[in-house]
C-alpha positions in Angstrom: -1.8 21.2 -21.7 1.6 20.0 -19.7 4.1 18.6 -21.6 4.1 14.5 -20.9 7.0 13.4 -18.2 7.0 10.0 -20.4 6.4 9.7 -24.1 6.6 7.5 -26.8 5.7 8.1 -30.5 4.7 5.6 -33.3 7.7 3.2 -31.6 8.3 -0.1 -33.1 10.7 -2.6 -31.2 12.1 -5.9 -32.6 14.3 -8.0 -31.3 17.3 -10.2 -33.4 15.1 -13.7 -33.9 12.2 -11.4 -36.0 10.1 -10.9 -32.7 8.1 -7.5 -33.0 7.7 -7.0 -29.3 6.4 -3.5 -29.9 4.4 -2.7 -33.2 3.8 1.5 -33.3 3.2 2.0 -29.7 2.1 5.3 -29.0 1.6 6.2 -25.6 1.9 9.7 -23.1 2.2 9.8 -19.2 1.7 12.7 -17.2 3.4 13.6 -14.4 2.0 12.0 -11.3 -0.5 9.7 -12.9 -0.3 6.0 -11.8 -0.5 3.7 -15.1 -1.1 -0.1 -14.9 0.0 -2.3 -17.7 -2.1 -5.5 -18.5 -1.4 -7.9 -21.7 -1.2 -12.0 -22.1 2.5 -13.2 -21.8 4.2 -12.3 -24.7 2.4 -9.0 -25.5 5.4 -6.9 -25.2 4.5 -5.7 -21.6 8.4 -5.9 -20.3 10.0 -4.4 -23.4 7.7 -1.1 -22.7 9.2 -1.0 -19.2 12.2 -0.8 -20.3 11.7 1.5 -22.9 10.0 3.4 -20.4 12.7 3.1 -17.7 15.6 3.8 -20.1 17.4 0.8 -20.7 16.0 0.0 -24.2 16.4 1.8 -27.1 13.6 1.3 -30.1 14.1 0.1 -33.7 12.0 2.8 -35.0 9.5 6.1 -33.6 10.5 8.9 -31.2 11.0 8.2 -27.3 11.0 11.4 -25.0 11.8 10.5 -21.5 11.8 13.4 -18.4 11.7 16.3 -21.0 14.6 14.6 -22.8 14.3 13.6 -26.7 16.5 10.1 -25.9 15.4 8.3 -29.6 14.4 9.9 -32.6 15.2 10.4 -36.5 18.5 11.2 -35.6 19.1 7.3 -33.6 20.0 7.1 -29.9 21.1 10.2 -27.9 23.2 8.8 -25.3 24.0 11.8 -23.4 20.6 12.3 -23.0 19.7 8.8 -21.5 22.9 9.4 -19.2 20.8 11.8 -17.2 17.8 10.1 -17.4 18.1 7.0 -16.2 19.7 8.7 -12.7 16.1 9.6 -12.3 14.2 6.4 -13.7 13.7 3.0 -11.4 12.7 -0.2 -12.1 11.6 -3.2 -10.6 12.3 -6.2 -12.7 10.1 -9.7 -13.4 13.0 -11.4 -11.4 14.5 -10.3 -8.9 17.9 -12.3 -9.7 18.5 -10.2 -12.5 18.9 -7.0 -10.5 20.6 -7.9 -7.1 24.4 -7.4 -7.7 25.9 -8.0 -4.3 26.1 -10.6 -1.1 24.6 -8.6 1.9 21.1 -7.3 1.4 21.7 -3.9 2.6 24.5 -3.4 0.1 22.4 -4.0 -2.9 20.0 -2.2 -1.4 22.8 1.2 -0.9 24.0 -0.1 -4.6 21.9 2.5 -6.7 22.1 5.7 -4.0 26.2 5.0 -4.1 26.3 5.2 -8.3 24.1 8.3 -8.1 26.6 10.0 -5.5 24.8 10.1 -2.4 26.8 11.5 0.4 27.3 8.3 2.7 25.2 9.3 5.8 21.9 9.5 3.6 23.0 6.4 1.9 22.4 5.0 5.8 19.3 6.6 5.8 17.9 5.7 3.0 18.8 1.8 3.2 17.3 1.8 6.6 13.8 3.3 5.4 13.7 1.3 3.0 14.5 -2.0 4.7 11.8 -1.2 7.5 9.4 -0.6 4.4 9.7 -4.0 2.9 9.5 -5.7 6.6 13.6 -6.8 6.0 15.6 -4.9 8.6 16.4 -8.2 10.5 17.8 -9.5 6.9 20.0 -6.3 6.7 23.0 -8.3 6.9 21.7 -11.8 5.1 23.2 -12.8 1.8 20.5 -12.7 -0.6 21.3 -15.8 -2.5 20.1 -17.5 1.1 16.4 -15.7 0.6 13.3 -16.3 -0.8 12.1 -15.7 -4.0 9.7 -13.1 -2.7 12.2 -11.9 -0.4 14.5 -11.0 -2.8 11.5 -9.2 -4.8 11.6 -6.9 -1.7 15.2 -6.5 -1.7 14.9 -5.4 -5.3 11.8 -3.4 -4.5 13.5 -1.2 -1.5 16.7 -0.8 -3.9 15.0 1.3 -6.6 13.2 3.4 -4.0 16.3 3.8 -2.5 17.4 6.3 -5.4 14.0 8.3 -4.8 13.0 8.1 -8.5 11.1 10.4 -10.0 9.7 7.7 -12.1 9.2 4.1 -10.9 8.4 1.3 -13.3 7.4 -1.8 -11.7 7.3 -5.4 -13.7 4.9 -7.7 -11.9 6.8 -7.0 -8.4 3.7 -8.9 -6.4 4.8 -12.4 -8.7 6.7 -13.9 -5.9 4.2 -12.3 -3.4 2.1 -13.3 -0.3 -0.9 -11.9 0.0 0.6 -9.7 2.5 3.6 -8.8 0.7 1.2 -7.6 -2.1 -0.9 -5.5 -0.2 2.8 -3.8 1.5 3.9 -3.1 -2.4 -0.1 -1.6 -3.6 0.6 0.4 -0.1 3.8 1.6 -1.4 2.8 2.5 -4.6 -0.2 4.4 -2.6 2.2 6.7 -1.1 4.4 7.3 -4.0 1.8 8.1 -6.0 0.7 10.5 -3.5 3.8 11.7 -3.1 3.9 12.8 -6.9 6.1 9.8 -8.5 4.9 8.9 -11.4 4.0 5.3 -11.4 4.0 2.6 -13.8 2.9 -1.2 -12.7 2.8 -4.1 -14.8 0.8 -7.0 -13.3 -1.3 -10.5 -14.0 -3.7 -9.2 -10.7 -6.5 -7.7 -12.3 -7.7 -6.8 -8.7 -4.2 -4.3 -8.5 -5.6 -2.4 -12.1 -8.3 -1.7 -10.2 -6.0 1.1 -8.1 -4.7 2.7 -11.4 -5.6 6.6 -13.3 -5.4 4.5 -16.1 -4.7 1.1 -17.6 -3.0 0.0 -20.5 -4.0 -2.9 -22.9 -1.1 -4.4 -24.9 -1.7 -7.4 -27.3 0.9 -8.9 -29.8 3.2 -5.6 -29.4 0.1 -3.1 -30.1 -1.8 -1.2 -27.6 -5.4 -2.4 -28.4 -7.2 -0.8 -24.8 -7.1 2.1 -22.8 -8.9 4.1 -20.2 -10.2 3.9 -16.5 -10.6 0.5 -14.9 -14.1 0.8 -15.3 -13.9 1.2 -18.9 -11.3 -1.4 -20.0 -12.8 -4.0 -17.7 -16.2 -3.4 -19.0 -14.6 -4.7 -22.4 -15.0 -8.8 -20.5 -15.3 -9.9 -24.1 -12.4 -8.5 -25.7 -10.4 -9.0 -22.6 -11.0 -12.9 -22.9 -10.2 -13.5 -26.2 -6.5 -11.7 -25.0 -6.6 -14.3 -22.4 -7.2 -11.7 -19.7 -9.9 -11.9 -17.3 -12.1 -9.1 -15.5 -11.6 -8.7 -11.1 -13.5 -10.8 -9.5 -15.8 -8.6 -8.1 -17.1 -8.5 -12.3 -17.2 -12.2 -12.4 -18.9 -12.1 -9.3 -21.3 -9.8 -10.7 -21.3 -12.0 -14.0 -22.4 -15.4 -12.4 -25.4 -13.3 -11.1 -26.3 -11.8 -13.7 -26.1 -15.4 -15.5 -28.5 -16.7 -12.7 -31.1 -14.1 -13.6 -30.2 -11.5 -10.7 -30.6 -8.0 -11.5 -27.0 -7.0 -10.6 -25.1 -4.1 -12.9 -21.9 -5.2 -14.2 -19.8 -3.6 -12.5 -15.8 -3.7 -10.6 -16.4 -1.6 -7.7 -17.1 -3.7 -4.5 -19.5 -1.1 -2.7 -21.5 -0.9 -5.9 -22.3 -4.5 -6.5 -23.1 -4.8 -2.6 -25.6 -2.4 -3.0 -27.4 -4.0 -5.6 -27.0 -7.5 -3.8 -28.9 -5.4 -0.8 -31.7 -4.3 -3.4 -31.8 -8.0 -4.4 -31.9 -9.5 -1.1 -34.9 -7.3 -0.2 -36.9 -8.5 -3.3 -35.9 -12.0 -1.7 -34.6 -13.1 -5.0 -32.1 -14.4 -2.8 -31.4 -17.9 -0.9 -32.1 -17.3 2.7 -31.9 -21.3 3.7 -29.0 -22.4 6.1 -26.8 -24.2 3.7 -23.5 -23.7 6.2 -23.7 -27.3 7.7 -22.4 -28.6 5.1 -20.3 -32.2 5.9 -16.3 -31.1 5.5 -14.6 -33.5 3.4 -12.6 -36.1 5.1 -8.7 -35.2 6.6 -6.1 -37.1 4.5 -5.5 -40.8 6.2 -2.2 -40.7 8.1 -1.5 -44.0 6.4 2.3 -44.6 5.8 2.0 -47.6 3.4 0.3 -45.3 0.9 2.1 -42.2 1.4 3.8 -40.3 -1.2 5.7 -38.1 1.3 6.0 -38.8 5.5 7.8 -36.0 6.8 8.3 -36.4 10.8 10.1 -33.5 12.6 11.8 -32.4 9.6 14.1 -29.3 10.4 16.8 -27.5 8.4 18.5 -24.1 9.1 20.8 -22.0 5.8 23.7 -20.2 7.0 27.3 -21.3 8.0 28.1 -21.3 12.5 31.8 -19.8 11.4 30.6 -17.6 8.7 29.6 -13.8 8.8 25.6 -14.8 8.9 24.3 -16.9 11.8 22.6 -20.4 11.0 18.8 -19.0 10.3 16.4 -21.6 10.6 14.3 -22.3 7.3 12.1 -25.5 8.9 11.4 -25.8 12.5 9.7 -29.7 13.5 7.4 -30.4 10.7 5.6 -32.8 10.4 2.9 -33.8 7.5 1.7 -36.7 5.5 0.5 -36.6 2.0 -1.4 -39.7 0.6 -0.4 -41.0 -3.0 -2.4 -39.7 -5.6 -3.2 -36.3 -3.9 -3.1 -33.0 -5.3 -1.6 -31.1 -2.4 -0.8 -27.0 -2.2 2.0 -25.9 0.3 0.9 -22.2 0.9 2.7 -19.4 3.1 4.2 -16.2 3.6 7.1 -15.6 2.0 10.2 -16.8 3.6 8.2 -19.6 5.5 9.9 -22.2 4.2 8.0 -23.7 1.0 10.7 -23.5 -1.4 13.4 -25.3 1.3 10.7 -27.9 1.7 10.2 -29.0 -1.6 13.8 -28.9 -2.5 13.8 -31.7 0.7 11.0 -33.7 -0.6 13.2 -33.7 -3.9 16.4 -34.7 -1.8 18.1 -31.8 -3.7 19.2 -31.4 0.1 18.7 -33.2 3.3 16.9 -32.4 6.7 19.2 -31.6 10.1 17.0 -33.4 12.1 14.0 -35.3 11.5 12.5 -38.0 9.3 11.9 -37.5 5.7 10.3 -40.6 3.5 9.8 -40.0 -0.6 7.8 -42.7 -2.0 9.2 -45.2 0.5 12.4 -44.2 0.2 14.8 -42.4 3.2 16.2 -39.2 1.5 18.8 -39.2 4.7 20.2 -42.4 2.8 22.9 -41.3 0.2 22.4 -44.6 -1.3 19.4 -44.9 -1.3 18.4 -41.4 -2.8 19.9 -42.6 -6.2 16.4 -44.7 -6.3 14.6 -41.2 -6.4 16.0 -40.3 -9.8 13.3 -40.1 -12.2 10.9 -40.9 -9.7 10.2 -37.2 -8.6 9.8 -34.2 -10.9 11.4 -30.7 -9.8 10.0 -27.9 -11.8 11.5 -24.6 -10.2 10.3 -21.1 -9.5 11.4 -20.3 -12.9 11.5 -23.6 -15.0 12.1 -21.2 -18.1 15.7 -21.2 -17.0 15.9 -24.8 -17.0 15.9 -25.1 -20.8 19.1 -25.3 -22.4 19.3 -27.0 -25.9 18.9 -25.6 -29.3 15.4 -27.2 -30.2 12.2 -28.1 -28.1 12.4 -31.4 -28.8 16.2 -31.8 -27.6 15.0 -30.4 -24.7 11.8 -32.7 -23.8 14.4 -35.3 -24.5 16.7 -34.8 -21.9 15.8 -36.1 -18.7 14.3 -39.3 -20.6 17.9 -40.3 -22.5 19.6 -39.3 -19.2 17.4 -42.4 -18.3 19.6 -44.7 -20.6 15.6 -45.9 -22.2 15.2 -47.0 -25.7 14.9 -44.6 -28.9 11.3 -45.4 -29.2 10.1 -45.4 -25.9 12.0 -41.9 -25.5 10.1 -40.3 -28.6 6.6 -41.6 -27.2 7.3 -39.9 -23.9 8.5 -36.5 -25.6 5.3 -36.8 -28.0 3.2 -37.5 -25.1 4.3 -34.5 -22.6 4.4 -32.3 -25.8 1.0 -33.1 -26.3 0.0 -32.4 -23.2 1.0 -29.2 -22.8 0.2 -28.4 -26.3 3.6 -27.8 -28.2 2.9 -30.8 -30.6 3.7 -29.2 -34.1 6.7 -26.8 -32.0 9.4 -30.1 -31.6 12.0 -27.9 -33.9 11.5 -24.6 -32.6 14.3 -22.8 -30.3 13.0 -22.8 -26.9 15.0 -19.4 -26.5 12.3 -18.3 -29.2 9.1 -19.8 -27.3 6.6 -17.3 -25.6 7.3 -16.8 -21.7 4.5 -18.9 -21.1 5.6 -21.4 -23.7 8.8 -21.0 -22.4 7.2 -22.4 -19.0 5.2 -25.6 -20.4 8.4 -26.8 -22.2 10.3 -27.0 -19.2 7.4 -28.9 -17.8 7.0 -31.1 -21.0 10.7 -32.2 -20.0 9.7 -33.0 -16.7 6.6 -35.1 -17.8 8.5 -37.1 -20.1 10.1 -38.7 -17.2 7.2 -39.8 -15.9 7.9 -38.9 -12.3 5.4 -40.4 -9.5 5.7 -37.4 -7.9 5.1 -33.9 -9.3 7.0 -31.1 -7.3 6.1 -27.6 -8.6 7.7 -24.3 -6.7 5.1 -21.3 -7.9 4.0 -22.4 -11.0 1.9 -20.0 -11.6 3.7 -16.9 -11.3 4.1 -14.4 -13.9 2.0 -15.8 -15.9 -1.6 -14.5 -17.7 -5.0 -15.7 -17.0 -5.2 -17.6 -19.7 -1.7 -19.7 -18.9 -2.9 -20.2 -15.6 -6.2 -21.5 -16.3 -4.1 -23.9 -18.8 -1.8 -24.8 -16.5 -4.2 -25.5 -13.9 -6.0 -28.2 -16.3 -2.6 -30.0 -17.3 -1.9 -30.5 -13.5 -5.6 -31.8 -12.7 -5.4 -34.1 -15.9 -1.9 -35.4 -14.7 -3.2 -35.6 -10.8 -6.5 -37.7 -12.6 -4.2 -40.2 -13.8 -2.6 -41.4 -10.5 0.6 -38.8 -10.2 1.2 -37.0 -7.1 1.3 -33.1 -7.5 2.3 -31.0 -5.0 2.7 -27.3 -6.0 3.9 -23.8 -3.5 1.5 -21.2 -4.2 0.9 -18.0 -3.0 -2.9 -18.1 -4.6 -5.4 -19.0 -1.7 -7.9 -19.8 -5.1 -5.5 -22.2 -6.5 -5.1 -23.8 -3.3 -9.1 -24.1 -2.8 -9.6 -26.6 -5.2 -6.6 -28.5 -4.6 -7.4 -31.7 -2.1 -4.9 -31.0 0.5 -3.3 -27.8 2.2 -0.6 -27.2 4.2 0.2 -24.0 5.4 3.8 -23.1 7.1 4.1 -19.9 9.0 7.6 -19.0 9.7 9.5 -22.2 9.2 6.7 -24.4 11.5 3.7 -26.1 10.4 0.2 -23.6 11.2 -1.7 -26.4 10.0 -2.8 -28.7 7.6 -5.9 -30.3 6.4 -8.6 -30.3 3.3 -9.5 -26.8 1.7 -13.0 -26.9 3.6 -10.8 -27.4 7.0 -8.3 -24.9 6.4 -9.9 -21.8 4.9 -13.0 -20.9 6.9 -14.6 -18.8 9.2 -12.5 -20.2 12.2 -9.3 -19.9 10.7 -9.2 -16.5 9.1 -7.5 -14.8 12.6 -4.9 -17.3 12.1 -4.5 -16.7 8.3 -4.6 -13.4 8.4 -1.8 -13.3 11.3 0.7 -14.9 9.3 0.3 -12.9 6.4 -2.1 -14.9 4.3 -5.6 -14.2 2.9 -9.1 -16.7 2.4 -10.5 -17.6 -1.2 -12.3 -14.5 -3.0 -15.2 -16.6 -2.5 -15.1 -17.1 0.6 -14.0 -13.4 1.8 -17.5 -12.3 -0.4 -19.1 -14.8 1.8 -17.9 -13.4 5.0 -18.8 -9.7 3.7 -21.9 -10.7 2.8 -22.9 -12.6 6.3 -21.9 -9.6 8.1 -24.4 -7.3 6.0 -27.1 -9.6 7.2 -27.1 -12.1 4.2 -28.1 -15.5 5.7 -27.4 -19.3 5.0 -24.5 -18.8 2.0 -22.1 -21.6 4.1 -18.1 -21.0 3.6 -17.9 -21.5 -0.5 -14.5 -21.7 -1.7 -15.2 -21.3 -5.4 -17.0 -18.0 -7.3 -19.9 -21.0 -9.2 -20.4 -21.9 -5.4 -20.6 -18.4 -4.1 -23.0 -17.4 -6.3 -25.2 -21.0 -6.0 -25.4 -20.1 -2.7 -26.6 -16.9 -3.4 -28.9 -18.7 -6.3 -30.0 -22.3 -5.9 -32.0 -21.6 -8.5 -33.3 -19.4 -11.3 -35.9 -17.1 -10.2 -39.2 -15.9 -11.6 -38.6 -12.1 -12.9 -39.8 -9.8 -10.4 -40.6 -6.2 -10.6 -40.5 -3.7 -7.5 -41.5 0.1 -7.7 -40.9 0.1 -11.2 -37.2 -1.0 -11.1 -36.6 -4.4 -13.0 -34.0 -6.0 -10.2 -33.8 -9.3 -12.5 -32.3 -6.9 -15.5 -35.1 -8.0 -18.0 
C-alpha cells in the first residue's frame, strides 16, 4: 500500500484557555483523493486544516506531512515544515486574514514571489488565476474596496497561484453566490483531476456529496467516516451533531414519511427513478395545484415604511486616486413596510453589503433619496436620531465583541444609551435569553463557541432594542444546527413588531422571508414577495445574474419536465413533497414490489 501524502497519528491539540480542539485524531490521505470535512461549529474542523496545511503544530501524536515526519516524540521539526509548507495551500474561513496587500493582483503574486518564481510566470500565473475566479477587471482594485465574497476569490486564486500539491480549503463557498460556489466545486473538479490532493471544509452538505470521502468531527474527535453514501445514511447521528443530510435525503425523507415507497437515498437520479416507479402506481397527486393566488406585493405606503429608498446611488473609489470611482449602487429604488421580514439577495459584489451600510447611515448615498424610519440619512443632524433605532450586525459580528465578559459586552450599546442600571440589566437578561446564553453572563466571549461567538454579538445588538434589524450574511459559516437557531430568533423578533432585514446568499432562507429584493450588479433586478420572485418565469433572469431558485422549487421544475403534473412552484421541501402527497395513500403492491416500503 502507498505511503499517505498526509498523516496524522493519535494527535491531540489544545489551545491556552483548556479548549481540546482536537482529542486523538487519527486520520491518513492518499495522494489525489478529494476529502471533505463536516462537524457543528466548534468541532475542531479549522484547527485540522491547519494542522493539515502546516501552520499548527499539535500538543501531543505524530504529524507526517508530504513524506516529511514534521511532529513527533522528539517535538517540532522545523526544518522539515520549512519545506513543506512551500508545497501546502490554504484557503482560510475569512478571507481578511489572508490578504496582505492593496492591489488584488499583488496579493494574488504574493505567495509565487516568496516561493521564488521567476517574474514572467509570476504574470502568468496571476492572470490564470484572476480569469479563474471571474476578477481580471479587479486586477488593479484595492481589496479593502471588495466584497466579502470577492475577496474569498482573491484569496482563493492566491493559493492556486503557488500550484500546491496540497490544497486545504476552510468553508471558501461562505461568502458565496450560488454561482461563485459552483466556480470553486468546478475548481476543485479540475484540481482533483489534475492530481492535487484536496481537502474542503464546508456547512453545504450538497458540496460532501462531490467528495472520495468525508470526514466527521465532533467535540475534537472524528466520530464518522466513509463515502457520502455512507456517512449521510447515518441522518440520526448526524442530527444530534447538529448536521443535516442533502436535501435530496430529506426530500427522500418527507416521502418516505408520507408513506411513498422511495429508498433513502443522496443521489438525485436515484430518487427520480423511484419517484417515476411511484408516479406510475399513481400514488402520486396528479391535480393542478399551480394556480395558486401569489401573496400580495408589499404596499408602497411611505407613512408606514421602515426604509424608502428612491434613486439611491453610491460609487467606492477616489477620481484623483490610482482606482477609478466604481460604482457599488446604480438608481435604486425599493420600499420595505414596517414590520416586514425582508432578504436582500445577489451575486457577490452586487451591492448588498454597501446597501445596508446606507440604510444604517454608516455612509450616505451620492444621489438619491434615502428615508430610515422617517428619518433623512442625507441630514447630518438628523441621523443622530437613528442611534439605537437601527441594529447593525456585520458579516462577521464575532469581531464586534470586545470586553472581558459576556455580559460587559451585551451591556454596551445599552449604557452607551445613558439608560438606568435596571432597565440596562433587563435588556441584557432579555437578549441573552433570547439567544440562549442565559447562565454564560461571566464567561469570556474570546472563549464562546464560533457560533456562540455569533449570538453574543447579536444579544448586544438586541439589547438596544433597535426598530430595525440590519443583518449582512448572518448565516455564514455557521452549522445546520446554528442556522436553524438563528433562523427562529429572527422570526420570533420579526413576530414581535421589529423590522429585519438580512443579505443572504441562501435562496431557501430568502423563501420564507416576506419580501425579496434582488440586486444584480449595483441595480435593482426586481423585488417582490417570495412567490413573485422565485418562479418559473423568473429563473432565466436568476440564473443570468448568477443566482439559483429554492431546492424546492428547482425539484419542482425537474420533476414537471419528467412529466410529473400539477406540483405548483413550492418554495419549501414540507410543500414540495405535499404537492407530491396531499395525502396518505392506501399501501399498494405492483408486480410484487412494495412501492409504499411496507
Amino acid at each position: 500500500m502507498d505511503r499517505p501524502l498526509l498523516s496524522l497519528d493519535h494527535v491531540t491539540l489544545r489551545y491556552e484557555h483548556g479548549t481540546c480542539a482536537l482529542d486523538d485524531v487519527s486520520l491518513s490521505i492518499a495522494a489525489g483523493e478529494r476529502i471533505c470535512v463536516l462537524g457543528p461549529n466548534g468541532s475542531g474542523k479549522s484547527t485540522l486544516a491547519s494542522i493539515l496545511c502546516g501552520l499548527l503544530a499539535p500538543d501531543e501524536g505524530t504529524v507526517e506531512l508530504l513524506g516529511e515526519r514534521v511532529f513527533g516524540e522528539q517535538g517540532i521539526d522545523f526544518g522539515a515544515y520549512r519545506r513543506v509548507r512551500r508545497r501546502l495551500g490554504l484557503v482560510f474561513q475569512n478571507p481578511d486574514d489572508q490578504i496582505v496587500t492593496s492591489v488584488v493582483e499583488e496579493d494574488i503574486a504574493f505567495g509565487p514571489e516568496n516561493l521564488g518564481v521567476p517574474s514572467t510566470e509570476i504574470g502568468a500565473r496571476v492572470a490564470r488565476e484572476l480569469h479563474r475566479v471571474a476578477l481580471d477587471r479587479y486586477a488593479k482594485a484595492d481589496p479593502s474596496n471588495l466584497s466579502g465574497g470577492q475577496k474569498q476569490r482573491v484569496a482563493i486564486a492566491g493559493a492556486l497561484a503557488m500550484e500546491p500539491d496540497v490544497l486545504v480549503l476552510d468553508e471558501p463557498g461562505a461568502l458565496l453566490d450560488v454561482r461563485g460556489r459552483r466556480g470553486i466545486m468546478h475548481v476543485m473538479d479540475q484540481l482533483h483531476g489534475a492530481g492535487t490532493t484536496v481537502v474542503h471544509v464546508t456547512h453545504f452538505m450538497e458540496e460532501a456529496l462531490a467528495a472520495d470521502r468525508v470526514v466527521v468531527l465532533a467535540k475534537g474527535r472524528l466520530v464518522l467516516q466513509g463515502s457520502p453514501r455512507e456517512v449521510f445514511f447515518h441522518g440520526d447521528e448526524l442530527a444530534q451533531l447538529g448536521l443535516e443530510e442533502p436535501f435530496t435525503a430529506r426530500f427522500a425523507e418527507a416521502l418516505r414519511a408520507r408513506r411513498v415507497g422511495v429508498p433513502w437515498t443522496c443521489d438525485e437520479r436515484e430518487l427520480l427513478t423511484s419517484l417515476r416507479l411511484a408516479n406510475d402506481a399513481g400514488l402520486l397527486a396528479s391535480g393542478d395545484n399551480s394556480k395558486r393566488p401569489a401573496a400580495p406585493a408589499p404596499a408602497h405606503n411611505p407613512q408606514g415604511a421602515a426604509i424608502e429608498a428612491v434613486g439611491l446611488s453610491y460609487s467606492y473609489g477616489d477620481t484623483d486616486a490610482r482606482e477609478a470611482r466604481h460604482p457599488a449602487l446604480d438608481d435604486v429604488t425599493f420600499t420595505i413596510p414596517r414590520g416586514t421580514y425582508a432578504t436582500i439577495v445577489g451575486q457577490t459584489g452586487s451591492g448588498k453589503s454597501t446597501l445596508l451600510r446606507l440604510l444604517c447611515a454608516l455612509e450616505t448615498p451620492d444621489a438619491g433619496r434615502l428615508i430610515v424610519e422617517g428619518i433623512d440619512t442625507s441630514d447630518r443632524r438628523q441621523r443622530r436620531r437613528l442611534h439605537g433605532r437601527i441594529g447593525y450586525v456585520m458579516q462577521h459580528p464575532e469581531r464586534q465583541l470586545f470586553a472581558e465578559t459576556v455580559l460587559e459586552d451585551v451591556a454596551y450599546g445599552p449604557t452607551n444609551m445613558r439608560l438606568p442600571a435596571d432597565e440596562i440589566a433587563r435588556r441584557c437578561a432579555d437578549a441573552l435569553a433570547r439567544v440562549g446564553l442565559t447562565g454564560r453572563e461571566q464567561f469570556s466571549p474570546f472563549h464562546l463557541s464560533g457560533g456562540q461567538q455569533r449570538l453574543c454579538a447579536l444579544a448586544g445588538i438586541l439589547a438596544m432594542e433597535p426598530d430595525v434589524l440590519v443583518l449582512d450574511e448572518p448565516m455564514a459559516g455557521l452549522d445546520p444546527h446554528g442556522r436553524s437557531q438563528l433562523r427562529a430568533i429572527l422570526a420570533g423578533i420579526n413576530a414581535q413588531g421589529t423590522t429585519v432585514i438580512q443579505v443572504t446568499h441562501s435562496m431557501n432562507d430568502a423563501a420564507i422571508s416576506k419580501q425579496v429584493i434582488v440586486l444584480n450588479e449595483g441595480q435593482l433586478l426586481m423585488q417582490g414577495t417570495p412567490e413573485e420572485v422565485f418562479s418559473a418565469k423568473t429563473f432565466d433572469a436568476l440564473h443570468a445574474s448568477g443566482l439559483g431558485l429554492p431546492d424546492a422549487l428547482t425539484w419542482a421544475l425537474r420533476l414537471k419536465e419528467e412529466g410529473f403534473a400539477g406540483l405548483g412552484e413550492p418554495l419549501t421541501l414540507d410543500a414540495l413533497a405535499d404537492a407530491l402527497v396531499p395525502h396518505t395513500p392506501k399501501p399498494v403492491i405492483t408486480e410484487g414490489v412494495n412501492v409504499n416500503g411496507l
